[in-house]
Short mmCIF file of the C-alpha atoms (twelve columns), coordinates in Angstrom:
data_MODEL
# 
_entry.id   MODEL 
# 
loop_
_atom_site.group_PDB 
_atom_site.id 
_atom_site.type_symbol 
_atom_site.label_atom_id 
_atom_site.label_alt_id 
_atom_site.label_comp_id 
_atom_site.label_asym_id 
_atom_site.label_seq_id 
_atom_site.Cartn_x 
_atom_site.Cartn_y 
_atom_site.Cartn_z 
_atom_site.pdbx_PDB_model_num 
ATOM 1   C CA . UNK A 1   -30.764 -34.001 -57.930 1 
ATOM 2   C CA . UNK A 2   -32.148 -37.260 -57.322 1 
ATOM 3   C CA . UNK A 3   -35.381 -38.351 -58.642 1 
ATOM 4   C CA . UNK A 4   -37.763 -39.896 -56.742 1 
ATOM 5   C CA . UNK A 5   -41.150 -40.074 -58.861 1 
ATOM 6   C CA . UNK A 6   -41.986 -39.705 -62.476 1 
ATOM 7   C CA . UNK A 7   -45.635 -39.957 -63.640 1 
ATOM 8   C CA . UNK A 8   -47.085 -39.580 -67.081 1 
ATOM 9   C CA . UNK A 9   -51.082 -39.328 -67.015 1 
ATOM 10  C CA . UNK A 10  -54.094 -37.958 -69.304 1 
ATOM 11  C CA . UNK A 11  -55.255 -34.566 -67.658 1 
ATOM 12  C CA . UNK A 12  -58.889 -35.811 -66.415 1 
ATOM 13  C CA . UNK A 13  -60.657 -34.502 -63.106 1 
ATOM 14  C CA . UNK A 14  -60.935 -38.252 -62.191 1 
ATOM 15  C CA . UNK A 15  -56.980 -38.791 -61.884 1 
ATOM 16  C CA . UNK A 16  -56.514 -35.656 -59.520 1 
ATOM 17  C CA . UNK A 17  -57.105 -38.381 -56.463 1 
ATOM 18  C CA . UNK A 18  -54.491 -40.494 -57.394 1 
ATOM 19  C CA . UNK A 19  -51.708 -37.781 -58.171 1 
ATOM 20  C CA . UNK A 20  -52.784 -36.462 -54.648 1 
ATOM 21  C CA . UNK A 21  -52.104 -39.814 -53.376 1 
ATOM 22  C CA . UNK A 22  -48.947 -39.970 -55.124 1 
ATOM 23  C CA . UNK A 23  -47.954 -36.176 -54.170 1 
ATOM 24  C CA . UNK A 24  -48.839 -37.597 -50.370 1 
ATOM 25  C CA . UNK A 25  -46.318 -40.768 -50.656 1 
ATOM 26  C CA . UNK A 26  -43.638 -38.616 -52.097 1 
ATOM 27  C CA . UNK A 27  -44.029 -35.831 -48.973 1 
ATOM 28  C CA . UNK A 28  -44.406 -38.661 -46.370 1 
ATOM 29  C CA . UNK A 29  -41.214 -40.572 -47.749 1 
ATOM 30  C CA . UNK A 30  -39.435 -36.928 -47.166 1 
ATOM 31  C CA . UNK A 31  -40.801 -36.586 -43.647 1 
ATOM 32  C CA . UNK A 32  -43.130 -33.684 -44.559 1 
ATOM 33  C CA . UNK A 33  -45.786 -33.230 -41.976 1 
ATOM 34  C CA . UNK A 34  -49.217 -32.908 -42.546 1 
ATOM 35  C CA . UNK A 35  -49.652 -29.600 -42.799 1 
ATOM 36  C CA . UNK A 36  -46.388 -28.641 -45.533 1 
ATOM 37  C CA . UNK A 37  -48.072 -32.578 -47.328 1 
ATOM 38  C CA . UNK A 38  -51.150 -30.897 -47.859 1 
ATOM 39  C CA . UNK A 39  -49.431 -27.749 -49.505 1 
ATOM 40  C CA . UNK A 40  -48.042 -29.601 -51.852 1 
ATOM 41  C CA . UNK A 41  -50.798 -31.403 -53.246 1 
ATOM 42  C CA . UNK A 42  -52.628 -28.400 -53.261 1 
ATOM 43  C CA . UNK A 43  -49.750 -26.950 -55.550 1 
ATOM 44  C CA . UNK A 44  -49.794 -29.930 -57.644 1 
ATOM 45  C CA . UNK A 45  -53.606 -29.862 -58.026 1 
ATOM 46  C CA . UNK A 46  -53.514 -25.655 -58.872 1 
ATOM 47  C CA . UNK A 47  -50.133 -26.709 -61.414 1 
ATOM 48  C CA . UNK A 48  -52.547 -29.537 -63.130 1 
ATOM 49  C CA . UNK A 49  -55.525 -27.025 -63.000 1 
ATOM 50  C CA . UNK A 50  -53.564 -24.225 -65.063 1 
ATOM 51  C CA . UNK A 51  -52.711 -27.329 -67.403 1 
ATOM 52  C CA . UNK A 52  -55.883 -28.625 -67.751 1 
ATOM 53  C CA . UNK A 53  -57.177 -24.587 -68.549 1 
ATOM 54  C CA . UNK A 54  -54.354 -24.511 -71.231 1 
ATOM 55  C CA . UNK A 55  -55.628 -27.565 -73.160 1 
ATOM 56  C CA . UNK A 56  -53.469 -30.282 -72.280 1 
ATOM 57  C CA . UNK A 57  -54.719 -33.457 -72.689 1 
ATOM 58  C CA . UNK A 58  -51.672 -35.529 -70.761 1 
ATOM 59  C CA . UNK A 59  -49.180 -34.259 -68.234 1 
ATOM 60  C CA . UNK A 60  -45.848 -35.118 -66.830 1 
ATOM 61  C CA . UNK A 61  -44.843 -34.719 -62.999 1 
ATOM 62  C CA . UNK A 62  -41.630 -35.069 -61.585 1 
ATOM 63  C CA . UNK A 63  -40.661 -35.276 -57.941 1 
ATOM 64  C CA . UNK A 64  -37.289 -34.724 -57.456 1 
ATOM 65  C CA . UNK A 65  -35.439 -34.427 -53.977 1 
ATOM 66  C CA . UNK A 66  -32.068 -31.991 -53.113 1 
ATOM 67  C CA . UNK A 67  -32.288 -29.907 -50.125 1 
ATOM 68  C CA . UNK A 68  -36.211 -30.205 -50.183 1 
ATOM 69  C CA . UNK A 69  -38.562 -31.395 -52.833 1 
ATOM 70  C CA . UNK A 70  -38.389 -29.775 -56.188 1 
ATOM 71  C CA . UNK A 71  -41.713 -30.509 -57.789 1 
ATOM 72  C CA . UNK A 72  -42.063 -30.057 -61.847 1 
ATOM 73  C CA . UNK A 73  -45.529 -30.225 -63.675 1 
ATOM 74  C CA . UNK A 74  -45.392 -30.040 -67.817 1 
ATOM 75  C CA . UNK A 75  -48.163 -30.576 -70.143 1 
ATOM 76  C CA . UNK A 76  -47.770 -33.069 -72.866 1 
ATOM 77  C CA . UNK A 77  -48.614 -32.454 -76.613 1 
ATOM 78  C CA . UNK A 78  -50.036 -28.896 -77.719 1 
ATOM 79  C CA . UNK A 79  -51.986 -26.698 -75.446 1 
ATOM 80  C CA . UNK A 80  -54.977 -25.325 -77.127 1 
ATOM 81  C CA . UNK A 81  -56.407 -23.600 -74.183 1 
ATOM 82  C CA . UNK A 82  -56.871 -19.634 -73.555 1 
ATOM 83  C CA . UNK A 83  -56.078 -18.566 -69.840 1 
ATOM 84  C CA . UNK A 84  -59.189 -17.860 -67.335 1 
ATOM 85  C CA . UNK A 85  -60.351 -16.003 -64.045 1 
ATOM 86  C CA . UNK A 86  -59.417 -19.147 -61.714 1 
ATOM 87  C CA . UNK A 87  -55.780 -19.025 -63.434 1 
ATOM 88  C CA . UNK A 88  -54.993 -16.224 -61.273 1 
ATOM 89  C CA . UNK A 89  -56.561 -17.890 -57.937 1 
ATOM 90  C CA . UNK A 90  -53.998 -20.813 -58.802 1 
ATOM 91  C CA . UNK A 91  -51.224 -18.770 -59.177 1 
ATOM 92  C CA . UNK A 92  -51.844 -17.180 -56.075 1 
ATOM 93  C CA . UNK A 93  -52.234 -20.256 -53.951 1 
ATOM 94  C CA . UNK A 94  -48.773 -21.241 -55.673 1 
ATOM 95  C CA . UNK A 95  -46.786 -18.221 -54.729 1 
ATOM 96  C CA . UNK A 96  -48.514 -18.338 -50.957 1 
ATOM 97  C CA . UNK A 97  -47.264 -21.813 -50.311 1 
ATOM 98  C CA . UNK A 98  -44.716 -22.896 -52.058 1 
ATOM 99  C CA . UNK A 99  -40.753 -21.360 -52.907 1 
ATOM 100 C CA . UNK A 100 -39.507 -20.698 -56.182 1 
ATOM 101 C CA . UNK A 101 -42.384 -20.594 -58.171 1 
ATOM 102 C CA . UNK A 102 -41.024 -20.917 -61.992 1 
ATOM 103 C CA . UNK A 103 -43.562 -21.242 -65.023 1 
ATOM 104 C CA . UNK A 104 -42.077 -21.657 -68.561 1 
ATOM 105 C CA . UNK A 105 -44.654 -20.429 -71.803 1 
ATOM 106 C CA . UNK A 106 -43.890 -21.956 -75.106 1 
ATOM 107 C CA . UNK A 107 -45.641 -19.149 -77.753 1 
ATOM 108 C CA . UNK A 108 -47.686 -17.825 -75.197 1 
ATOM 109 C CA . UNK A 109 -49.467 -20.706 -74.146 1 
ATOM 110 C CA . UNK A 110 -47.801 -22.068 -69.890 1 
ATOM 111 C CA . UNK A 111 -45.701 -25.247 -70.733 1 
ATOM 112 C CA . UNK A 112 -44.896 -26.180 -67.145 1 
ATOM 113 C CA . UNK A 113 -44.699 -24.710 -63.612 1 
ATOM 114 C CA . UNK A 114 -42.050 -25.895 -61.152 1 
ATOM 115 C CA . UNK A 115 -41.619 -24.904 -57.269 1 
ATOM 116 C CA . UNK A 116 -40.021 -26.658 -54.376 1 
ATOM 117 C CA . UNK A 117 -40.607 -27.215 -50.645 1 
ATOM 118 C CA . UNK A 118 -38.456 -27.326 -47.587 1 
ATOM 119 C CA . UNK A 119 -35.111 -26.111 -47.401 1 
# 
């Protein structure tokens, strides 16, 4: 799999523009169109949001690119968080727009999510 973007980040509201940004550079360099470009950075915004909700204070994202884009979101440090209501909103957007939807739980708490777009 070849890697196309790595970004390490603190988990604030005010960085979601410029991961979106990012998330639209990485689909536009694949040829997405606008409408599977705007999936994605929904699903990266929902993967950040269940982050931010499980106490992360920094996260990791990784664009990587074999037969599609495979798209990997981990929070860094310890998660302190407790799940909530809109958790289940973002999972759902996840499962309605992207392909295999993977989330890995260290003692309980989500550690990451991963999915993938196109073929």
């Amino acid at each position: 799999m070849k890697e196309l973007l790595s970004l390490r980040f603190p988990l604030e509201k005010e960085g979601m523009t410029t991961v979106r940004l990012a998330t639209g550079g990485v689909c536009s360099q694949l040829g997405f169109d606008l409408d599977a470009s705007e999936d994605c950075k929904v699903c990266v915004t929902e993967s950040l949001l269940l982050l931010m909700h499980a106490g992360y204070a920094c996260a990791e994202l990784v664009f990587a690119s074999e037969n599609g884009l495979h798209v990997r979101v981990s929070g860094d440090g310890q998660g302190l968080g407790t799940a909530c209501e809109e958790d289940d909103i973002s999972f759902a957007l996840l499962g309605a727009l992207a392909y295999g939807v993977n989330t890995e739980k260290r003692e309980g708490r989500l550690q990451s999510v991963s999915f993938r777009f196109g073929n």
